[in-house]
N, C-alpha and C positions, 0 to 999 in steps of 0.2 A: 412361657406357656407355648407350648407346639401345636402346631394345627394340624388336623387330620392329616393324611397323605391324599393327594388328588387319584382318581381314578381314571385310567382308559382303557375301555374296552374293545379290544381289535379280535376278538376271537369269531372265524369263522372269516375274516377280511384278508386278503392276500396283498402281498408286495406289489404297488410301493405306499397301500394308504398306512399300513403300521410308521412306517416311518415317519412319513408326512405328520399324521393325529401325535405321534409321541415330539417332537417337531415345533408341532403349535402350541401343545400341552408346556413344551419345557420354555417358550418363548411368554407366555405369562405366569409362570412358576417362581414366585419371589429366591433370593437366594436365600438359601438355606431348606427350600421347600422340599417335600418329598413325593412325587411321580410312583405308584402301581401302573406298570402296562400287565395289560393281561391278554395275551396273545398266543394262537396256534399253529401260525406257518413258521413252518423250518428253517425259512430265509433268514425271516428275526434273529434267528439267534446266531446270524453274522450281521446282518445289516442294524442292528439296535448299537451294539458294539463297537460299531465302523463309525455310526452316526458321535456317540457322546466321544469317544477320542475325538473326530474334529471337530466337534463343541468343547473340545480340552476339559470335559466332564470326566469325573471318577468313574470307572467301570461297574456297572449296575450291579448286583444281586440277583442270579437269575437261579431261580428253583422250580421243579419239574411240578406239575401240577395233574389231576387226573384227567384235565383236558388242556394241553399245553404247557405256558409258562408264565409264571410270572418275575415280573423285571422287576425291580425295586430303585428305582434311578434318584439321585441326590443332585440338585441343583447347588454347586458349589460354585457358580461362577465366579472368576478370579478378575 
């Protein structure tokens, strides 16, 4: 049975609280869980990136949305 995907909402918040909230988010996110960041600063979409490589996290899913993006992040910790 799969569980929702958790949500955070950073739209309208600018670098560095996206990172930090996605951060906390994926620090109590069971393995195997699934993370929506839904986010509008343009930095995100280096620094979300930057972040799960060195969490040695698979690289998100990230699709344009009519206000921003949404990340689609997997907690595969190894």
């Amino acid at each position: 049975m799969s569980e929702e995907p958790r949500v955070v909402d950073v739209i309208g918040l600018r670098c560095p609280i996206p990172v930090h909230q996605t951060r906390i988010a994926l620090n109590d996110l069971p393995s195997g869980g699934v993370l929506h960041l839904l986010g509008d600063d343009p930095e995100s979409l280096h620094d979300i990136p930057a972040l799960l490589e060195r969490l040695g996290l698979p690289p998100a899913e990230i699709s344009e949305r009519e206000i921003g993006w949404l990340y689609v992040i997997t907690n595969s910790a190894q």
